[in-house]
C-alpha positions as CSV (number, residue, x, y, z in Angstrom):
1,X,92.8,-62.9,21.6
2,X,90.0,-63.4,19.2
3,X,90.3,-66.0,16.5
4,X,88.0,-66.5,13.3
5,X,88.8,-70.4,12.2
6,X,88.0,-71.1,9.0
7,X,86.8,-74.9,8.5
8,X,84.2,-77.7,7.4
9,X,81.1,-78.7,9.3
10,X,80.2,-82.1,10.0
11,X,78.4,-83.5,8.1
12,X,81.4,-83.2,5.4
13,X,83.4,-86.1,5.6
14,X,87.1,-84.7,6.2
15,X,90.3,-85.8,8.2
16,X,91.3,-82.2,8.5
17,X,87.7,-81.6,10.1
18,X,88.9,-84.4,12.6
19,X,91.7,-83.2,13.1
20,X,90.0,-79.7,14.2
21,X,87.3,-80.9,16.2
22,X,90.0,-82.5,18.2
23,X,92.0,-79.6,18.6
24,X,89.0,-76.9,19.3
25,X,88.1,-77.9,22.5
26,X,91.6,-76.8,23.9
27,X,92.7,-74.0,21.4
28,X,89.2,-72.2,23.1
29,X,91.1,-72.4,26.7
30,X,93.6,-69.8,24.9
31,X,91.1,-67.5,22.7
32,X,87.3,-66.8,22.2
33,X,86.9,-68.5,18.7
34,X,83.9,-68.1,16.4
35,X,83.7,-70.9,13.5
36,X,82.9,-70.1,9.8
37,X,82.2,-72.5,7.4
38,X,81.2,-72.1,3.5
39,X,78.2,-70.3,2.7
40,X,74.9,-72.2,2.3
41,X,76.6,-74.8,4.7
42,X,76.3,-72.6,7.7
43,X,73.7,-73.4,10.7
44,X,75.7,-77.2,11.5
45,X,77.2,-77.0,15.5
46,X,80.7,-78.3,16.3
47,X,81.1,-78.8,20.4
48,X,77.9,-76.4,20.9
49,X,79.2,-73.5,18.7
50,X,77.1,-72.6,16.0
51,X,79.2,-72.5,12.8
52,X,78.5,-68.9,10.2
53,X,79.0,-68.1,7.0
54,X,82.2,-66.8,6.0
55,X,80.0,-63.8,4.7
56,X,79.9,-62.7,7.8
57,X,83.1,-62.2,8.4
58,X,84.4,-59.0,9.8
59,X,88.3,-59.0,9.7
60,X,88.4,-56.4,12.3
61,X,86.6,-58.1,15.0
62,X,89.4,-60.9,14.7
63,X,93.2,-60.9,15.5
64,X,93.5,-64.0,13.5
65,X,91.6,-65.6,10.7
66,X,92.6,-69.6,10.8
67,X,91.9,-71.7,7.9
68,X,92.6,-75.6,8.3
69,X,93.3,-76.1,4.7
70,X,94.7,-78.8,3.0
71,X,93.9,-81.5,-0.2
72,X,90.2,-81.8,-0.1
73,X,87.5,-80.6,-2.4
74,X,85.9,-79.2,0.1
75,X,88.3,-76.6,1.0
76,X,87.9,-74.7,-2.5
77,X,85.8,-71.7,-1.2
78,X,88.9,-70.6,1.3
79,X,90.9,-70.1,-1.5
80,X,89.1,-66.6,-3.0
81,X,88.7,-65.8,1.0
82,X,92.3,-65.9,1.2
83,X,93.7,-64.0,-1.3
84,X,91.2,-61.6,-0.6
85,X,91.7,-61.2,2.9
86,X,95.1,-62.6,4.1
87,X,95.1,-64.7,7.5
88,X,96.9,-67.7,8.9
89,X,96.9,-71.0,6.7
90,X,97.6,-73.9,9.2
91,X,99.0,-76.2,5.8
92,X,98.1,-80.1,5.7
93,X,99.3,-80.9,2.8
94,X,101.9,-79.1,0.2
95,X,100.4,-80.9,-3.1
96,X,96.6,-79.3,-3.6
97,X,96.2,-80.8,-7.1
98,X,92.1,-81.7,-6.1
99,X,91.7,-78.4,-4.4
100,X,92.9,-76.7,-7.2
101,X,90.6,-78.2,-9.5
102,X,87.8,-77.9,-7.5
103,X,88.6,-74.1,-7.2
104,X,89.7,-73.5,-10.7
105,X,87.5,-75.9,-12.9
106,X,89.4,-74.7,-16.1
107,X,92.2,-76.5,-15.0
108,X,90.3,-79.7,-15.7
109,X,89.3,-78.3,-19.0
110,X,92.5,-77.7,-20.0
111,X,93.1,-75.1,-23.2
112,X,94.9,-71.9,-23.0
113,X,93.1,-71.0,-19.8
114,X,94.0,-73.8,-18.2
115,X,97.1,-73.3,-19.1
116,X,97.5,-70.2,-17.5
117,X,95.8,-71.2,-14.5
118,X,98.7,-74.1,-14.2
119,X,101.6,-71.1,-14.9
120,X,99.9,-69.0,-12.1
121,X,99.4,-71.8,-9.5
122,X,102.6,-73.9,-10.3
123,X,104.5,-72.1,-12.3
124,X,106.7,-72.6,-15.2
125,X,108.0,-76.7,-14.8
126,X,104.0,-77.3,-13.6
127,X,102.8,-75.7,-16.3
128,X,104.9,-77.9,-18.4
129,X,104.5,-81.1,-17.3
130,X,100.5,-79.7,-17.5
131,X,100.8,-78.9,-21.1
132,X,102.5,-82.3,-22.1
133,X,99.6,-83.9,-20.4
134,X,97.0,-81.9,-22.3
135,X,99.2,-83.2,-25.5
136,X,98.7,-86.5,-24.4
137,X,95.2,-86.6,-23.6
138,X,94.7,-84.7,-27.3
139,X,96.4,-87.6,-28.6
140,X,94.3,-90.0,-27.2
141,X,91.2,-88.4,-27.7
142,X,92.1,-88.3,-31.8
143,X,92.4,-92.4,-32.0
144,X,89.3,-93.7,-33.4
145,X,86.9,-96.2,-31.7
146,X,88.0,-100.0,-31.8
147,X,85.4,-101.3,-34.6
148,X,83.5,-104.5,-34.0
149,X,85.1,-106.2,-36.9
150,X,88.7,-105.0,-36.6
151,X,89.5,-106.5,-40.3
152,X,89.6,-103.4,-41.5
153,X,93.0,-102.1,-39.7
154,X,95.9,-103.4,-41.3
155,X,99.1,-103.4,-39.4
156,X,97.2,-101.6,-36.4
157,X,97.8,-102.0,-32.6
158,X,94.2,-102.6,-31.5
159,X,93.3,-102.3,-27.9
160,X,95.7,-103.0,-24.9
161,X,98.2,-100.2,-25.3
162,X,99.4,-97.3,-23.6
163,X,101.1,-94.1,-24.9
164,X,104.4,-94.6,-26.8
165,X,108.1,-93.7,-25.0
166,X,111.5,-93.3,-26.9
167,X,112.4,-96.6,-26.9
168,X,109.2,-98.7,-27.7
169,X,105.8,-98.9,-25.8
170,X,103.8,-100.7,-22.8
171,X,101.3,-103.0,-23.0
172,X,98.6,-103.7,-20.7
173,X,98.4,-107.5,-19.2
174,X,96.8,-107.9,-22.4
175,X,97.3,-106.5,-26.2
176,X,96.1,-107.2,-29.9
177,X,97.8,-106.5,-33.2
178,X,96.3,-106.7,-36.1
179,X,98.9,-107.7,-39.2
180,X,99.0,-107.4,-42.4
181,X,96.3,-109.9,-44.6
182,X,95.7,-113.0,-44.3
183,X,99.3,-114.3,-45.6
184,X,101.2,-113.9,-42.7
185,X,103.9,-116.4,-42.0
186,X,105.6,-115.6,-38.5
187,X,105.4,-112.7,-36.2
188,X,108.6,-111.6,-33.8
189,X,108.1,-109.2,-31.1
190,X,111.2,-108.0,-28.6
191,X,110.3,-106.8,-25.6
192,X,111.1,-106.2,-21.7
193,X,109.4,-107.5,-18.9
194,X,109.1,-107.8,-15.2
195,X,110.7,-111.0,-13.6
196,X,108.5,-113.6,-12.5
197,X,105.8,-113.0,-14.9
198,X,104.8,-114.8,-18.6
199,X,104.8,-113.6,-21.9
200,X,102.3,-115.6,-24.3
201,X,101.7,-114.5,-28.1
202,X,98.4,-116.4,-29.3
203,X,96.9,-116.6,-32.7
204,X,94.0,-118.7,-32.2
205,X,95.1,-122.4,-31.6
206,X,98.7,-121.0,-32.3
207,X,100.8,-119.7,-29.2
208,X,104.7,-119.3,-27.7
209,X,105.1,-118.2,-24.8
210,X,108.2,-117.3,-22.2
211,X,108.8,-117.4,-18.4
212,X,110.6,-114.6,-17.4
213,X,114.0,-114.4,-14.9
214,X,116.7,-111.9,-13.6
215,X,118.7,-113.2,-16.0
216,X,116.2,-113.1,-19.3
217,X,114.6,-109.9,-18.9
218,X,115.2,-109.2,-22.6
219,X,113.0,-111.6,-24.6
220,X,112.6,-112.6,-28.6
221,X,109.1,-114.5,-28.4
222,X,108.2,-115.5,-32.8
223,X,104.9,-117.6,-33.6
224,X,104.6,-119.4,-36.9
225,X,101.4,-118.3,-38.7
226,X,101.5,-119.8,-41.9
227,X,98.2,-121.5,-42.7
228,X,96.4,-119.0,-40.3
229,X,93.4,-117.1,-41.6
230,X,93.6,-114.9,-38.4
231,X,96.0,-112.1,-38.7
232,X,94.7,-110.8,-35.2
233,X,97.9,-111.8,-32.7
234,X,97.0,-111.3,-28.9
235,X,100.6,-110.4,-26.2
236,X,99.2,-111.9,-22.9
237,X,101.5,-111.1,-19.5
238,X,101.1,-113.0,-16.4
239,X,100.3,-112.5,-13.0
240,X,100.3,-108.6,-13.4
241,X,101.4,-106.4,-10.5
242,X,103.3,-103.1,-10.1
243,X,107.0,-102.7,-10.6
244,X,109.5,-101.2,-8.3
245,X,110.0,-98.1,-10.9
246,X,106.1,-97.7,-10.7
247,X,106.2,-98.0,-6.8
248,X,108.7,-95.3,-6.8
249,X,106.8,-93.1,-9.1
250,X,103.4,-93.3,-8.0
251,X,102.5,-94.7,-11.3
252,X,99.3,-96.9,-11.6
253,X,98.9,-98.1,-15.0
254,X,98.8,-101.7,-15.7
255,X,101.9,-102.3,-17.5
256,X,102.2,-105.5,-18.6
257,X,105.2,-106.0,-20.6
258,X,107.7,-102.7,-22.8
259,X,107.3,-103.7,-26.4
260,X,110.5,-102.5,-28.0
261,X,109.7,-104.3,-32.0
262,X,107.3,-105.8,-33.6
263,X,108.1,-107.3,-37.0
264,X,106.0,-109.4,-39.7
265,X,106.9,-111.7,-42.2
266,X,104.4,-112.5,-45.3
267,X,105.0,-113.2,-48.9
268,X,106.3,-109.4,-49.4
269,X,109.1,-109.9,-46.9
270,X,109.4,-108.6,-43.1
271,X,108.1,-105.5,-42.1
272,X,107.7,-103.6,-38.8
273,X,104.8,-102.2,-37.2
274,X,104.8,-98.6,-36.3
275,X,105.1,-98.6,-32.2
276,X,104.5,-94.9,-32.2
277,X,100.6,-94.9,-34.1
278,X,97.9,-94.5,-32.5
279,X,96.3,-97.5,-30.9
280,X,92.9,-98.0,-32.0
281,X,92.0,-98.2,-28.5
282,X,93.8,-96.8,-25.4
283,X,94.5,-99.3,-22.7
284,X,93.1,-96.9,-20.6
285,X,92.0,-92.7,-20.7
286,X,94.2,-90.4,-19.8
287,X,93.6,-88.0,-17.2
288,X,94.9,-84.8,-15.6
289,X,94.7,-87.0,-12.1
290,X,98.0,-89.3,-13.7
291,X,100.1,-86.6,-12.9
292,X,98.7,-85.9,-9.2
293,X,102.0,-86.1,-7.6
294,X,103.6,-84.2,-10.1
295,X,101.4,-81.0,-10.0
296,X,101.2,-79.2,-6.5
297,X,99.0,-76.1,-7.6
298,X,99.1,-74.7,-4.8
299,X,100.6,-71.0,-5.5
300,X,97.7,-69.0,-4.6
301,X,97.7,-70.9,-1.3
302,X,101.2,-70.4,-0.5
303,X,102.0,-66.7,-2.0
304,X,98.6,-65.3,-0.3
305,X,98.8,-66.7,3.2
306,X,100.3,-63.9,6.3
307,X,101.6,-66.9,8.0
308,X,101.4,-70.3,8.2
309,X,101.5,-73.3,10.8
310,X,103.1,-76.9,9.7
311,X,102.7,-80.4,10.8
312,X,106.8,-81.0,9.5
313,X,109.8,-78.7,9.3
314,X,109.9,-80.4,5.7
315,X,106.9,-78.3,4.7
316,X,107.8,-75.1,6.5
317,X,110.9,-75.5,4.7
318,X,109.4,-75.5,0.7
319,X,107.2,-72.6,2.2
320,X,110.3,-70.9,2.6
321,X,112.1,-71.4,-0.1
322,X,108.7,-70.4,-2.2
323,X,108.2,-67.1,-0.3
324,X,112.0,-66.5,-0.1
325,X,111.9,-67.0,3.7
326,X,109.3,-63.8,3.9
327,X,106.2,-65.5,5.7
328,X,106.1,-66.2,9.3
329,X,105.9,-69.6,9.8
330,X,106.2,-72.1,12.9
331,X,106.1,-76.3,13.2
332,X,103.7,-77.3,15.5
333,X,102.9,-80.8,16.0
334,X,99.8,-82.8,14.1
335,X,98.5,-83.2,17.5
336,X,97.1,-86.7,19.2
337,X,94.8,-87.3,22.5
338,X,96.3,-90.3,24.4
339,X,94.1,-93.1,24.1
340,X,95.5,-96.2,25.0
341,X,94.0,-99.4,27.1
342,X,95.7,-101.6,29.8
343,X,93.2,-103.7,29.6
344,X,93.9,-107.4,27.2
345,X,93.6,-106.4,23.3
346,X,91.9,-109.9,22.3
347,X,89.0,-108.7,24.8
348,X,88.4,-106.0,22.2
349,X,89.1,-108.1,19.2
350,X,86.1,-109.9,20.6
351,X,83.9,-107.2,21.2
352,X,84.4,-106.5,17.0
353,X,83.4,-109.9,16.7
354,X,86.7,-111.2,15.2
355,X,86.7,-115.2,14.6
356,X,88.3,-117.4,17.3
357,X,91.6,-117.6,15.0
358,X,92.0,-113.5,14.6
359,X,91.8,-113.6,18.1
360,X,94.6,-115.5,18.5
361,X,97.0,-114.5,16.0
362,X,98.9,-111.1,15.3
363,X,97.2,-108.6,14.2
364,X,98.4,-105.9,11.5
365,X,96.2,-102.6,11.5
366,X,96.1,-99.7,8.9
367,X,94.0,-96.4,9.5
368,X,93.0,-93.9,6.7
369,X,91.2,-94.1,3.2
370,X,92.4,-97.3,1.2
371,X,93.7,-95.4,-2.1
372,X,96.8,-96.6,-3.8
373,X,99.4,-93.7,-3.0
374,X,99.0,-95.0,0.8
375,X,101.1,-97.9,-0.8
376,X,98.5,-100.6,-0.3
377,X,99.4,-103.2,-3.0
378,X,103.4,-103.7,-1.7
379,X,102.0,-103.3,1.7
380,X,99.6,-106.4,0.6
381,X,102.1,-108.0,-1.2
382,X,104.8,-108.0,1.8
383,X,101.8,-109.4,4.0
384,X,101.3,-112.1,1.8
385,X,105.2,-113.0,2.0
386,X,105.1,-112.6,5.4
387,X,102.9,-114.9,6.3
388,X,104.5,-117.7,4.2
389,X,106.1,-118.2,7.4
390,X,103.4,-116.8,9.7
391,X,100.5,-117.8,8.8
392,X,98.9,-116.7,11.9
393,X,99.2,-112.7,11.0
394,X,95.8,-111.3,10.0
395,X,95.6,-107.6,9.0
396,X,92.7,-104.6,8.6
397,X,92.3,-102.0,6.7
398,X,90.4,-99.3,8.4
399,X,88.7,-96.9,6.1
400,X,86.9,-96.6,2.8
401,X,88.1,-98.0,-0.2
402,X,88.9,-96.0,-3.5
403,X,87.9,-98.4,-5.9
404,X,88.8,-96.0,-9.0
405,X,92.8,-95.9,-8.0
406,X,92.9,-99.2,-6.7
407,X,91.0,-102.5,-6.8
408,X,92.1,-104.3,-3.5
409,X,89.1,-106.8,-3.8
410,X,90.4,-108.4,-6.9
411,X,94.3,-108.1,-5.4
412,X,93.3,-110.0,-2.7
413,X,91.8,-112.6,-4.1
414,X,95.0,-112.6,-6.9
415,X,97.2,-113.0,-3.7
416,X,95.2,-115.4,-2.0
417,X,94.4,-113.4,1.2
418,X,90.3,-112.9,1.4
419,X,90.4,-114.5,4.7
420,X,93.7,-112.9,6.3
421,X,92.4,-109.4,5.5
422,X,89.7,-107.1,6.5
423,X,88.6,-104.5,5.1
424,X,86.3,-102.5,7.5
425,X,84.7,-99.9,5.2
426,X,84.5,-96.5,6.9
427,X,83.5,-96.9,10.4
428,X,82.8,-94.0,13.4
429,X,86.0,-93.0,14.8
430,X,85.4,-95.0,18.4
431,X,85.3,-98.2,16.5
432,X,88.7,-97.7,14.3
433,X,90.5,-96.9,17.9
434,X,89.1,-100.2,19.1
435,X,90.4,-101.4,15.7
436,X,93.6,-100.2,16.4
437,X,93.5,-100.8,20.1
438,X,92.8,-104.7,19.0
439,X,96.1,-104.5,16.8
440,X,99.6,-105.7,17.5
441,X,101.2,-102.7,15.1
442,X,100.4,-100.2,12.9
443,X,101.0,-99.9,9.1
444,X,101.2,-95.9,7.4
445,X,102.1,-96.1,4.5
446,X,102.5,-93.2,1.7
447,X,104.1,-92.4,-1.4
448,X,104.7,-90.7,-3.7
449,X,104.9,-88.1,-1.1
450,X,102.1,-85.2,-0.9
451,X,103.6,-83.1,1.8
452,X,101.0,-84.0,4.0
453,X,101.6,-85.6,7.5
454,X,99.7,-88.6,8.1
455,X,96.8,-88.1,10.9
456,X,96.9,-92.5,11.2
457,X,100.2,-92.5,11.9
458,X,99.0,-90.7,15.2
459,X,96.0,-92.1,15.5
460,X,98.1,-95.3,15.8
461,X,100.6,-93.6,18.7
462,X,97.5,-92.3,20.6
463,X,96.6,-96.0,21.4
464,X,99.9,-96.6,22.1
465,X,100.7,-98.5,19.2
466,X,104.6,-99.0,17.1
467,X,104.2,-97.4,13.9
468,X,106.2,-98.4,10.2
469,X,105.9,-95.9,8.0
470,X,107.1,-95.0,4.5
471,X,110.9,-92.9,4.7
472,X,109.4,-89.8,3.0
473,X,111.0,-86.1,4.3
474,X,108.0,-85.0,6.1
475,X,107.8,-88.1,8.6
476,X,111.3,-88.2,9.3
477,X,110.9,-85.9,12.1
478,X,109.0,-89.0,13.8
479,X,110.8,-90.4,17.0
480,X,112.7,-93.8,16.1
481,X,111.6,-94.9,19.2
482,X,107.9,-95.7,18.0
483,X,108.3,-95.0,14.8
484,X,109.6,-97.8,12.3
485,X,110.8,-96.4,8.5
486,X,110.4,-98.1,5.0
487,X,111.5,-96.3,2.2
488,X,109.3,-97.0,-1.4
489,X,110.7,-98.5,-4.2
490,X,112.6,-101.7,-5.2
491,X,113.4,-103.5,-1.9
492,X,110.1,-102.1,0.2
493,X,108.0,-105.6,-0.3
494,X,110.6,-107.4,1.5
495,X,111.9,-104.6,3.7
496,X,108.3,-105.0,4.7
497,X,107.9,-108.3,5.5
498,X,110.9,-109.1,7.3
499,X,109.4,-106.3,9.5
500,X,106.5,-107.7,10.2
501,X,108.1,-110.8,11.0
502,X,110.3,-109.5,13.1
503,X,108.1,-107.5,15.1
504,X,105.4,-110.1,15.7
505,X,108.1,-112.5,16.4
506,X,109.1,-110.4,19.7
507,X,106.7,-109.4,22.5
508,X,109.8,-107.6,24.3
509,X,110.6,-105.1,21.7
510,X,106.8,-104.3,20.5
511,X,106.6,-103.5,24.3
512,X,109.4,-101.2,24.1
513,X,108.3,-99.2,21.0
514,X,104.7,-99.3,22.5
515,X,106.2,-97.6,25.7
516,X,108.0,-95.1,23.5
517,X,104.6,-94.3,21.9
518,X,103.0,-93.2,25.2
519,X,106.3,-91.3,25.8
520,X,105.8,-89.4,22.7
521,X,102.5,-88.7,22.4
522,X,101.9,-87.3,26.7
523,X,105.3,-85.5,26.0
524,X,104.8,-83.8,22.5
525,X,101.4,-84.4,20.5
526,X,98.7,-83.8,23.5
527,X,96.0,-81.5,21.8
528,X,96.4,-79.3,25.3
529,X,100.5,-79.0,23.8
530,X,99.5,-78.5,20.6
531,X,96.4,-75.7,21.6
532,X,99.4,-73.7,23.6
533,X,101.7,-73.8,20.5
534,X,98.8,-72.8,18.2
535,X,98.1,-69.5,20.9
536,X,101.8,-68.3,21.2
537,X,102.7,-68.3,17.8
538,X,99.2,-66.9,16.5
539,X,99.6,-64.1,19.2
540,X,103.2,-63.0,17.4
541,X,102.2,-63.1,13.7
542,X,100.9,-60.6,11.8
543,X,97.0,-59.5,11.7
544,X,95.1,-60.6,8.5
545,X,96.2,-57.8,6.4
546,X,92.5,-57.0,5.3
547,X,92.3,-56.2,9.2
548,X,95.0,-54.2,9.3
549,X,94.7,-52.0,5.7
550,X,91.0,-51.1,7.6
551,X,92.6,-50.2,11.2
């Protein structure tokens, strides 16, 4: 057999380019492969073979054309190729919202075209929840700039506030009305808020404020302003941090606390601010990206491919039920060279030059790109809670940090933890197994869910090491023998952090999961199993059909 693989060379940085580098060395014991790459990037060498440019692809000198394609940027030019000339999609990930933009820029743009582009690549509920987000961003793009001297907006929500709802409208952790004159007398505002947190309203020197419970969700907060010449009230909410609704929806937005009225009383009488105006300036801009998880775009992948190769039964199943069960398709496993260590895992913690007291406690590892759908802040939060009573847990984070989605600097200092967390920046891949290697257990977390199996979660096996991991379909499939589930939403902080206290409270059974681990990954995820799979299923699908309408 003769296979054309379709990837990345590298010098782009790209899990799925990992993930193929690994897997090359065996799938060549099964087939002569030839590597193409995007044009203008060829010339680059992977394991000795030089990688070509896709131009120079013959479909008839292949039985297969491969593509590693998933969720990156990168991966844009493969799309075109595809639908043009058929082949095998081996499919990371089922949500392509980034390579869809990156391969159809109008979608960004928005406008009819982009509307059409979302039809075609999602179809009709995409396209929806596309146009309503295009609505939204109009919206927000209409408000006019927040002057310097906001005098001049009577009975206006200033700054602080995100887009109205049915029922009322969120604030950031902090807001500012401005009311009507200078004869106000007293301002009420009802609203909602998390428990735990406080509400202040402040005029100046003026202020009432309310600590929120379980049981007082529903507040009525009123400040007295008579005498005030300031008629600019601020709604302040403290300590700010996701809720379990925003957990579960992979929403980021600071919320601070659901305004549901806002009423004034001067020397006309009480009136009510309009919740639904425009604020004069957005608490922050809206962007296509806020409904990521919601937009999968990925149509033209999924309706051009011959066949297809999945990491989860989960995915081969939505391919399925897209293609109405007419694509050839096989699970094969993400794939995972064994690489643990006998030797003592504090030897290595001193080798990365880990103060005395990280080499003596428990250490927590997580492996991947810090970004806030792989559930960092509850996975921070439930560390903080766990080491209330073990204080001796110390954790990394292994991998670079998305500072737009996520600021994990600031949340670590908000939870106290600058010197129980490490955050290791993106380091070559022999020093993140050491990093693992040095750790106790293994944190993957995810959510919401992009379809995509997580390559950490077996980077963490491969070194032997128990893995928790977020209950999502596609990593259900995942032994319960080394594998440790936490679904997302309302009870995953503490789920968590009972976890971790129970597993660095017992040597015994971290041994058995770690056992299990090497049991799984010699028996099922060896790239030599995985390179065997890869041959006998390629060898029973379909030629590319460009081959085949040239035969």
């Amino acid at each position: 057999m003769k296979f054309a693989l379709i990837t990345t060379p590298p010098s782009v940085v790209s899990g799925i380019g990992d993930y193929t580098r690994h897997l090359l060395a065996e799938l060549s014991r099964h087939a002569e492969i030839e590597l193409f790459v995007e044009h203008g990037r060829e010339g680059e060498k992977l394991l000795g073979r030089k990688m070509l440019s896709v131009r120079t692809l013959d479909p008839r000198a292949f039985d297969q054309i491969v593509y590693q394609l998933g969720n990156e940027i990168a991966h844009a030019f493969m799309v075109p190729m595809l639908r043009r000339l058929g082949g095998t999609v081996v499919l990371h990930d089922w949500i392509l919202f980034d390579l869809a933009l990156a391969t159809h820029p109008a979608l960004a743009r928005g406008g009819a075209k982009g509307l059409a582009l979302a039809l075609r690549e999602g179809g009709f509920r995409e396209a929806r929840v596309y146009f309503e987000n295009g609505l939204a961003r109009r919206r927000q793009a209409r408000a006019a700039p927040l002057p310097v001297d906001p005098r001049h907006l009577e009975g206006t929500l200033l700054d602080g506030w995100h887009l109205p709802e049915t029922a009322g409208r969120w604030t950031s952790d902090l807001a500012r009305v401005r009311l009507f004159g200078e004869t106000n007398r007293s301002l009420r505002v009802s609203l909602t808020c998390e428990p735990g947190r406080s509400v202040e309203l402040r005029c100046r020197e003026r202020s009432s404020r309310a600590q929120v419970t379980a049981a007082n969700r529903e507040q009525q907060l009123e400040i007295e302003l008579v005498g005030s010449t300031d008629p600019v009230v601020s709604i302040a909410v403290r300590p700010l941090s996701l809720s379990d609704e925003q957990r579960r929806n992979g929403d980021t937005r600071r919320l601070g606390a659901f305004i549901r009225e806002i009423s004034v009383r001067d020397a006309r009488g009480e009136r009510t601010l309009d919740l639904r105006a425009e604020a004069a300036r957005p608490a922050a801009p809206m962007g296509l990206w806020s409904d990521r998880f919601r937009l999968s775009l990925n149509r033209s992948v999924v309706n051009s491919a011959d066949a297809f190769l999945v990491h989860s039964q989960h995915v081969g199943e939505l391919i399925s039920r897209a293609r109405g069960g007419s694509a050839p398709s096989a699970l094969v496993g993400h794939g995972a060279q064994p690489r643990w260590r006998d030797g003592d895992r504090r030897e290595t913690r001193k080798r990365l030059n880990l103060p005395d007291q990280w080499q003596a406690g428990v250490l927590l590892t997580s492996f991947g790109s810090v970004q806030a759908h792989k559930r960092i802040e509850p996975l921070l939060r439930a560390f903080h809670g766990a080491r209330a009573s073990r204080p001796d847990l110390r954790l990394a984070l292994i991998g670079a940090e998305d500072s737009e989605s996520l600021d994990v600097a600031g949340l670590l200092r908000a939870l106290g933890l600058e010197g129980s967390v490490r955050l290791t920046g993106r380091v070559e891949e022999s020093e993140a197994w050491d990093w693992i290697h040095a750790g106790d257990f293994a944190v993957q977390l995810r959510g919401p869910s992009t379809g995509g199996t997580s390559g950490g979660v077996f980077q963490s096996l491969a070194l032997g090491r128990a893995v928790i991991a977020s209950d999502l379909a596609e990593q259900r499939e995942l032994p319960d023998s080394c594998v440790l589930r936490v679904a997302p939403g309302a009870d995953e902080v503490q789920q968590l952090s009972r976890l971790f206290l129970d597993l660095a409270g017992d040597v015994e059974r971290r041994a058995k999961l770690e056992a299990a681990a090497r049991d799984f990954v010699a028996g099922e995820c060896s790239w030599s199993t995985v390179a065997a799979r890869y041959a006998e299923n390629l060898a029973r699908f379909p030629r590319p059909r460009a081959a085949r309408a040239e035969r």
